[in-house]
C-alpha positions as CSV (number, residue, x, y, z in Angstrom):
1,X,0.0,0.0,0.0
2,X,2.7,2.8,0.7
3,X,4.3,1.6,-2.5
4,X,1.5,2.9,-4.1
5,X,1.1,5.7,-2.3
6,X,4.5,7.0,-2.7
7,X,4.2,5.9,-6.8
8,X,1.8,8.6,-7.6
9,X,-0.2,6.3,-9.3
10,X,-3.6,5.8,-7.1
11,X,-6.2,5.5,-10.1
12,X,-6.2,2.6,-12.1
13,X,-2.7,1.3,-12.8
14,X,-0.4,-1.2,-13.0
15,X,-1.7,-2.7,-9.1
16,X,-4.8,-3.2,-11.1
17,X,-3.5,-5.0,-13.9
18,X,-1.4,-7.4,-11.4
19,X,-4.3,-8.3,-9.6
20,X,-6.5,-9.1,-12.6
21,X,-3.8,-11.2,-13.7
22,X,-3.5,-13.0,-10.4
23,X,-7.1,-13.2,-9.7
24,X,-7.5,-15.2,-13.4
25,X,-5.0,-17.6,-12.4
26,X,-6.7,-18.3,-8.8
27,X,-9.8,-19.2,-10.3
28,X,-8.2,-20.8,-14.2
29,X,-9.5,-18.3,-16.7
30,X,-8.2,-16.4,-19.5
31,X,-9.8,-13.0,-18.7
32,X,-10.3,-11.1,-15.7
33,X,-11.6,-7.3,-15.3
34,X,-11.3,-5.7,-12.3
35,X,-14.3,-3.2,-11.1
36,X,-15.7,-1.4,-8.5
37,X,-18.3,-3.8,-6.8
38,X,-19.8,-7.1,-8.2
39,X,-22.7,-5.1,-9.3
40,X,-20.7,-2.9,-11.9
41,X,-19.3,-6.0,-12.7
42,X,-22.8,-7.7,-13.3
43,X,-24.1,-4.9,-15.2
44,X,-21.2,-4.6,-17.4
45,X,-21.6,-8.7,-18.0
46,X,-25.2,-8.4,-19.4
47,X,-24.2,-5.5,-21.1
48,X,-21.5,-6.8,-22.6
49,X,-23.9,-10.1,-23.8
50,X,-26.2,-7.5,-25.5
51,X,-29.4,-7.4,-23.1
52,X,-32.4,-5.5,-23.7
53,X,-31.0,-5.0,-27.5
54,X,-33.8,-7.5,-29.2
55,X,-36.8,-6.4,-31.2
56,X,-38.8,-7.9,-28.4
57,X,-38.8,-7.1,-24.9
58,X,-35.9,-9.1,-23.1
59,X,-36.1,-11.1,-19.6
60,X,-33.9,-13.0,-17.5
61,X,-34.4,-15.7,-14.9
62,X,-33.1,-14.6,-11.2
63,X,-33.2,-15.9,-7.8
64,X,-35.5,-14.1,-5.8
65,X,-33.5,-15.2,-2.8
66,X,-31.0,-12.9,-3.2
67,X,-29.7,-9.0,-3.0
68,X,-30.5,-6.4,-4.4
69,X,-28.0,-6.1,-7.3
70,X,-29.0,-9.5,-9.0
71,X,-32.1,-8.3,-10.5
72,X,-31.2,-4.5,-10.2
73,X,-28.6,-4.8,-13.5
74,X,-31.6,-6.4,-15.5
75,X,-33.7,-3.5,-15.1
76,X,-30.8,-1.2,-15.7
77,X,-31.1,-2.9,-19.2
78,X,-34.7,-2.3,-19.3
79,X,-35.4,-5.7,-19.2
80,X,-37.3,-7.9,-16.9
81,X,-36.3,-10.4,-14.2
82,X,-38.4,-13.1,-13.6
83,X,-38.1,-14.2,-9.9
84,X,-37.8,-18.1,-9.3
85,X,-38.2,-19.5,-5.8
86,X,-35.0,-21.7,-4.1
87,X,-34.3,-24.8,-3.5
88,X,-35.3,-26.0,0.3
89,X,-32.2,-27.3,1.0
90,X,-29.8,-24.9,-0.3
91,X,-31.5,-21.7,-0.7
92,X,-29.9,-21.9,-4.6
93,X,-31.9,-21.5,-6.9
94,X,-34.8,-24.1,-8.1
95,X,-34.1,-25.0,-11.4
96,X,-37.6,-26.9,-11.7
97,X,-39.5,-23.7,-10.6
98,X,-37.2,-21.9,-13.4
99,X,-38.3,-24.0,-15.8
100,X,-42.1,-23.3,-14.9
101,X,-41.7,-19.7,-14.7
102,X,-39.7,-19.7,-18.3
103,X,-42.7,-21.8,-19.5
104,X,-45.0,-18.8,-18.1
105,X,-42.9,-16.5,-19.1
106,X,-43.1,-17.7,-22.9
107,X,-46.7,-18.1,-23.2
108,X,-47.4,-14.7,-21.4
109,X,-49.1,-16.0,-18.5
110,X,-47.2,-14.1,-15.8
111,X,-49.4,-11.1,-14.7
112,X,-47.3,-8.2,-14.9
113,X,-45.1,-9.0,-16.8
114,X,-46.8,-10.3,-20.2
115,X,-44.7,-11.4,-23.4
116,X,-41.0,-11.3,-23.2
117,X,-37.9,-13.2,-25.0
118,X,-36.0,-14.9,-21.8
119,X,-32.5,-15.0,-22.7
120,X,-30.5,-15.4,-19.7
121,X,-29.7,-17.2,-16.1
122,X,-28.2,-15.4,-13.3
123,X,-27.8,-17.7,-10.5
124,X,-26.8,-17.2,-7.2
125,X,-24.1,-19.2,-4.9
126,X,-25.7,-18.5,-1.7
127,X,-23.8,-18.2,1.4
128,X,-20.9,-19.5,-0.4
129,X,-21.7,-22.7,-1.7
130,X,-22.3,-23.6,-5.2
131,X,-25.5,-24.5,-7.5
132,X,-25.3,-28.0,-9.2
133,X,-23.4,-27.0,-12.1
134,X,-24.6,-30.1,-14.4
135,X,-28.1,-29.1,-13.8
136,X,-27.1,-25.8,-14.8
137,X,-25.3,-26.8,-18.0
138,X,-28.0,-29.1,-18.7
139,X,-30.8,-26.0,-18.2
140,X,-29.1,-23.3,-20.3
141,X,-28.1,-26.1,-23.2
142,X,-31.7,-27.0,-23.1
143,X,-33.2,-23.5,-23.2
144,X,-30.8,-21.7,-25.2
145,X,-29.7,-18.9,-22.7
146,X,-26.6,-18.1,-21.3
147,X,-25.3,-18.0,-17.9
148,X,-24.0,-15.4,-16.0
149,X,-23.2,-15.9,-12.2
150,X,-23.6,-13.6,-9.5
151,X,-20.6,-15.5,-7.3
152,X,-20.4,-12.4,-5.1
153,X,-20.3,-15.4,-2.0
154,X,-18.3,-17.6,-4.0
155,X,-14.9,-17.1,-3.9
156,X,-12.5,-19.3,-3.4
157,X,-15.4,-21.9,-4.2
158,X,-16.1,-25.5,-6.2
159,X,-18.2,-27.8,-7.6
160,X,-17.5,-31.6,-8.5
161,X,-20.8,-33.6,-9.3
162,X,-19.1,-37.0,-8.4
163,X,-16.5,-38.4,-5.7
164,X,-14.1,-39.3,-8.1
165,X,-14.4,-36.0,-10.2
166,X,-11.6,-33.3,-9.6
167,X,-13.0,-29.7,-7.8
168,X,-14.0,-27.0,-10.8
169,X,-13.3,-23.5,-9.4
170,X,-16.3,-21.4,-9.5
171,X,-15.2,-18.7,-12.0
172,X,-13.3,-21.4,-14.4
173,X,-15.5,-21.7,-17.3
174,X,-18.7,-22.1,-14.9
175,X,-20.4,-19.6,-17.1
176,X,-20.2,-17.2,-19.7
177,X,-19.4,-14.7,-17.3
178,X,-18.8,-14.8,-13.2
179,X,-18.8,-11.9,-11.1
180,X,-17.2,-11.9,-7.7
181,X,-17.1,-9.2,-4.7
182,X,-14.4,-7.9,-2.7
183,X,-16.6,-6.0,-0.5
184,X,-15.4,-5.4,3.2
185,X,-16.9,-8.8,4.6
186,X,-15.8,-11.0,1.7
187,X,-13.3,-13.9,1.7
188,X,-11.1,-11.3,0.4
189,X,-11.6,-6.9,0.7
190,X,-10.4,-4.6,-1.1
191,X,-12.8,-2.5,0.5
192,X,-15.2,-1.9,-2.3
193,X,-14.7,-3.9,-5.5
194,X,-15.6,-6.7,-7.8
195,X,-14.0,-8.7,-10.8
196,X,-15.8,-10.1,-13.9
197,X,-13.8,-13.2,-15.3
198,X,-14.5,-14.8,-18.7
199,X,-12.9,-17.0,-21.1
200,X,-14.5,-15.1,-23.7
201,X,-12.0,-12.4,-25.0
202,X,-14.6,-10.3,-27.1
203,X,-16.6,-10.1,-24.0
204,X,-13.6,-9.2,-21.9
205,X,-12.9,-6.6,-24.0
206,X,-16.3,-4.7,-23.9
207,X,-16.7,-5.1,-19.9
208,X,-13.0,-3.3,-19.5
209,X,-14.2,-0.3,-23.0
210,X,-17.2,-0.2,-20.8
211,X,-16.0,0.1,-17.4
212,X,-14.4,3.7,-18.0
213,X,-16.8,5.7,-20.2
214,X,-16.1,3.9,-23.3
215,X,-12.9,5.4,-23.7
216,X,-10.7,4.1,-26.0
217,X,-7.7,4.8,-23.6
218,X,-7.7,4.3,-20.0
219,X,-5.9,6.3,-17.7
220,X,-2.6,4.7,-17.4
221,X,-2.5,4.5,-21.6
222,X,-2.5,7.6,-21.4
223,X,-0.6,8.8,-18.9
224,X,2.2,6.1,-18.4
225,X,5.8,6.5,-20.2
226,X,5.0,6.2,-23.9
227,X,0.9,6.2,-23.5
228,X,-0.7,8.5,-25.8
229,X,-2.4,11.8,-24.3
230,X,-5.0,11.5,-26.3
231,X,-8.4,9.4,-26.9
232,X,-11.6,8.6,-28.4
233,X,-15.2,7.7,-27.3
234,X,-16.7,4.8,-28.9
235,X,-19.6,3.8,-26.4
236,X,-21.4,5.4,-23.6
237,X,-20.1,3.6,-20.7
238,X,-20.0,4.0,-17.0
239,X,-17.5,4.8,-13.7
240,X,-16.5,1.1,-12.8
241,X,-12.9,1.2,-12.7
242,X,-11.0,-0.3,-9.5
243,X,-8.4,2.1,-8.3
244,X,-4.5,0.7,-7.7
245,X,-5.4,1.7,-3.9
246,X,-7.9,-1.0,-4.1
247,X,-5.7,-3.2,-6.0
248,X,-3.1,-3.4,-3.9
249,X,-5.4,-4.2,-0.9
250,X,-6.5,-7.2,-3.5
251,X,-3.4,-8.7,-4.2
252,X,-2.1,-8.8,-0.7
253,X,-5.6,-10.6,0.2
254,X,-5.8,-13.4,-2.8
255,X,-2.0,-14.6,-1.5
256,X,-4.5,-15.9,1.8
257,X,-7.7,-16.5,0.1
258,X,-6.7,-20.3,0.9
259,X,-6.2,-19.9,4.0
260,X,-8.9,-17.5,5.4
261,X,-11.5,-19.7,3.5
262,X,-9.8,-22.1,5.3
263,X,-10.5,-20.7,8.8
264,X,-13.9,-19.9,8.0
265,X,-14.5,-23.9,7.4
266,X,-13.4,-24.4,10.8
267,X,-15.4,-22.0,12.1
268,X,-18.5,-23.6,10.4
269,X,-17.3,-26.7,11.2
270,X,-17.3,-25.6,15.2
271,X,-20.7,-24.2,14.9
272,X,-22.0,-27.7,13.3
273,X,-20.5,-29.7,16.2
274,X,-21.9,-27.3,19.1
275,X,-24.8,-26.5,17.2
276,X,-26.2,-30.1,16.0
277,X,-28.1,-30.8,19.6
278,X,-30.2,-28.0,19.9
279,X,-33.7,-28.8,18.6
280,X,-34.7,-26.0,18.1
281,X,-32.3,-24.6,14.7
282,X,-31.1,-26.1,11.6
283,X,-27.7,-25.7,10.7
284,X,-27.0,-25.0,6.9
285,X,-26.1,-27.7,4.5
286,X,-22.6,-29.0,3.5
287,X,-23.0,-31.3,0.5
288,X,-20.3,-33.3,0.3
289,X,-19.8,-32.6,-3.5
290,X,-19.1,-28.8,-3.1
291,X,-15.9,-26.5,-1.5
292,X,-17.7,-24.1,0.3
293,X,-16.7,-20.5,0.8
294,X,-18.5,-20.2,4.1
295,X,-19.4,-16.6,3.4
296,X,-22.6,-16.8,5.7
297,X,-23.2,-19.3,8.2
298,X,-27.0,-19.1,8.4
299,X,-28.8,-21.3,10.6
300,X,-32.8,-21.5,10.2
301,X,-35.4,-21.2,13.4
302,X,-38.1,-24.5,14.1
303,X,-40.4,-22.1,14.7
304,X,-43.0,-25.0,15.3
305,X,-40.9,-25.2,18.2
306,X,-39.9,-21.9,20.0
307,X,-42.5,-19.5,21.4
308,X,-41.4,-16.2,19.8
309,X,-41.2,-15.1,16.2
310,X,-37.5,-14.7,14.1
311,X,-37.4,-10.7,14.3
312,X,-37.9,-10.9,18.5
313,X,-34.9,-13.8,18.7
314,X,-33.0,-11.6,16.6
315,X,-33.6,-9.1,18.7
316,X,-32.4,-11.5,22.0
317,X,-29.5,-11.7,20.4
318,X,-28.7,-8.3,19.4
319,X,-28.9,-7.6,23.0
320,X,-26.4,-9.9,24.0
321,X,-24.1,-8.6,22.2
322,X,-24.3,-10.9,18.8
323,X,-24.7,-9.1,15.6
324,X,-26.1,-11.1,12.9
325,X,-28.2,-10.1,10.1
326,X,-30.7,-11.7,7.3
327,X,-29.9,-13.2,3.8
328,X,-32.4,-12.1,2.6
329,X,-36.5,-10.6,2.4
330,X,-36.9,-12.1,-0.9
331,X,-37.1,-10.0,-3.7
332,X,-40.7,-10.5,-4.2
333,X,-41.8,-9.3,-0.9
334,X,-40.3,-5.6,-1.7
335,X,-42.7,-3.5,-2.7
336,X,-41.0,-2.5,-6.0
337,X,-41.4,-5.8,-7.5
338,X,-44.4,-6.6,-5.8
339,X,-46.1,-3.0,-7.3
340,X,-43.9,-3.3,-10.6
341,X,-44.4,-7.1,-11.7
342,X,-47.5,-8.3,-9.7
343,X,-45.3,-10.7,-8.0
344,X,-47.2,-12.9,-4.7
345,X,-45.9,-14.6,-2.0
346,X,-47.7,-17.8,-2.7
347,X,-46.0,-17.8,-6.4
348,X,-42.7,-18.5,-4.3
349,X,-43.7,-21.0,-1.6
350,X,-40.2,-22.2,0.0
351,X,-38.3,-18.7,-0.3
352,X,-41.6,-17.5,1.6
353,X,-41.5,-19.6,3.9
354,X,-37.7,-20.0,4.7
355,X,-36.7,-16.2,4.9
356,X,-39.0,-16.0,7.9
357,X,-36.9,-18.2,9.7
358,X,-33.1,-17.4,8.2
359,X,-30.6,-15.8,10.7
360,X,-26.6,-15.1,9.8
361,X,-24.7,-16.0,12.9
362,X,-21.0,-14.0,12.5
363,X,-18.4,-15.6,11.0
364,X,-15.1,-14.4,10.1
365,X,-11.5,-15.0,9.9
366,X,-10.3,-13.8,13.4
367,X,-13.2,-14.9,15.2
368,X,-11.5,-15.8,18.7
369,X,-13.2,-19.3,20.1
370,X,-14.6,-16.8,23.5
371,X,-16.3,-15.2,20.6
372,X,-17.8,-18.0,18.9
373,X,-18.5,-19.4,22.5
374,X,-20.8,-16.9,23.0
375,X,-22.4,-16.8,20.3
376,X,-23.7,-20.6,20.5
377,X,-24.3,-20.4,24.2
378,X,-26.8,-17.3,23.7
379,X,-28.5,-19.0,20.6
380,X,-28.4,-22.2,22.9
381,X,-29.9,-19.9,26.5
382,X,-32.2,-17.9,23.6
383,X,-33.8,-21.8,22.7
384,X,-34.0,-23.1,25.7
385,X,-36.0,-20.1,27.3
386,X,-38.3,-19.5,24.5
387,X,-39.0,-23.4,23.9
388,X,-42.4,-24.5,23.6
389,X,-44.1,-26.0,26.5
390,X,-44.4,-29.2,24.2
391,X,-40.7,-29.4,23.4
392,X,-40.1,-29.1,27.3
393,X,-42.8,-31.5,28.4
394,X,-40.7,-33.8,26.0
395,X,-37.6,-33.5,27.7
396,X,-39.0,-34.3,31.1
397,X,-40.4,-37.7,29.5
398,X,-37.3,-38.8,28.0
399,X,-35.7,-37.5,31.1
400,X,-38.1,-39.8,33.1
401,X,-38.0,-42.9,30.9
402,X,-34.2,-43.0,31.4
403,X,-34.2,-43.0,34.9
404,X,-32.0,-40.4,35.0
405,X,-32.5,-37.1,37.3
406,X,-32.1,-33.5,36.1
407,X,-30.8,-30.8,37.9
């Protein structure tokens, strides 16, 4: 960082082109452009892939488990996403409700919305772990769209669909274009930031024209020893560019991507082994045939069991000095989509159902065991106080049965 400083050169640089480089190699791909935020670099990828250019109006199938951004860069495109409910187990995306909704979506069935070409996937890798990449393959191949991923959880993350298979890295070739985030509470900061990575080189090519105003020349082109001063613009682009501050930030991180994912496993792995005998939560899935980035650790409420609602436990644990958080109101219960596309809550059935029970526990490289401790001990003091009378009853019998006396 005080390299840079004392260089001169802050903007986008020669940092910048170092950690593009580096970041294609971590993940095995050709062609990486480094941006602002994952969002930039999703907008520039369905820019890039010619959205909302058709004689017909264009749509494009997205979670609605996820942020914001996902379904933000198709309307920025001015076309339409149609929201597709998740998979229980998961929280991924449901690849059989995506085929029903394309199916609406075709005929013109979907109120709201009404005729449209669907062109495009945009799945999400939520908390960190992957979608099944062959069902993927096999719905874009059978559809005709292309794939762009929002893998702002997923890095460093992978996919093998058998035992005996080696690991794909998400970002190598899993789509036509994948977009990662280095915001502050990724796997690796650069404090704001994002990188779209393609093995496509036309595509590559727009996304970085596009990412500074369509200039022909970026900064450091023109600028550098033997750049030219001068430039031309050929496309209306945006502000996206990652700065060499950032970059430098970046490079330092990806040289322990490894090892914080790493320490985020064992964290995960901790909360799994102190969290399995409590009744009252599930702990989030670890298929055996994924690498998981652990970006969240979200564990889901019985709330058959407990006598108070999500929000209140939340609250509970606020005051004991756990932040956590939500991922996320689905986007069909924000009033925008709801008021724009017509979209209900019974035309999403799981994704209803499961955000009302979703909580993020903290989990972070750093987290000291004390801190960890606490955390399961007040989700563990939170259950056990707010237990139904049912669930307690229970105990007593089982108690009872065993002979066995409780103090």
């Amino acid at each position: 960082m005080l390299a840079v400083l004392r260089s001169g050169w802050l903007t986008t640089g020669p940092r910048v082109r170092r950690f593009e480089e580096a970041f294609a190699a971590a993940v095995g791909t050709p062609h990486a452009v480094a941006v602002n935020s994952a969002t930039a670099a999703l907008h520039l990828a369905v820019e890039a892939l010619g959205l909302g250019n058709g004689s017909r109006r264009h749509a494009v199938l997205v979670p609605t488990m996820t942020f914001a951004a996902t379904a933000e860069v198709v309307r920025y495109m001015n076309a339409v996403p149609i929201l597709v409910d998740c998979d229980p187990v998961t929280l991924n995306i449901d690849f059989a409700d995506a085929e029903r909704k394309l199916a609406q979506a075709t005929r013109g069935e979907l109120a709201g919305i009404g005729g449209v070409d669907v062109v495009g996937i945009i799945p999400v890798h939520v908390g960190g772990v992957m979608v099944d990449l062959h069902r993927l393959r096999e719905f874009s191949a059978a559809h005709g769209v292309w794939v762009v991923e929002d893998a702002a959880h997923a890095f460093p993350a992978a996919w093998r669909r058998d035992a005996d298979d080696s690991w794909t890295r998400c970002g190598n070739d899993t789509s036509v274009v994948s977009c990662f985030s280095f915001y502050a509470n990724k796997t690796i900061t650069t404090g704001e930031g994002g990188m779209a990575v393609t093995s496509d080189r036309r595509l590559a090519d727009r996304m970085r024209l596009m990412s500074l105003h369509g200039l022909s020349r970026d900064a450091w082109n023109r600028y550098s020893a033997g750049g030219n001063w001068d430039y031309q613009i050929v496309a209306p682009g945006f502000k996206y560019n990652l700065t060499d501050i950032c970059a430098a930030l970046g490079i330092h991180q990806l040289a322990r991507a490894e090892a914080m994912r790493a320490e985020r496993e064992l964290l995960a792995m901790k909360y799994a082994e102190r969290l399995r005998p409590i009744a009252e939560i599930e702990s989030p899935p670890w298929p055996s045939n994924r690498l998981h980035a652990w970006h969240l650790y979200p564990i889901r409420l019985r709330l058959d069991r407990l006598r108070i609602t999500r929000n209140v436990f939340i609250d509970e644990l606020q005051k004991a000095g756990v932040g956590c958080s939500v991922h996320w109101r689905p986007l069909h219960l924000h009033p925008y989509y709801q008021q724009t596309f017509a979209w209900l809550p019974d035309q999403f059935p799981i994704a209803t159902r499961e955000w009302e029970r979703l909580i993020s526990l903290p989990i972070y490289p750093g987290m000291t065991p004390d801190e960890q401790e606490h955390v399961v001990d007040t989700v563990s003091e939170l259950c056990s106080k707010y237990k139904t009378v049912k669930q307690k009853s229970a105990v007593v019998t089982r108690t009872s049965q065993s002979g066995r006396s409780r103090t």
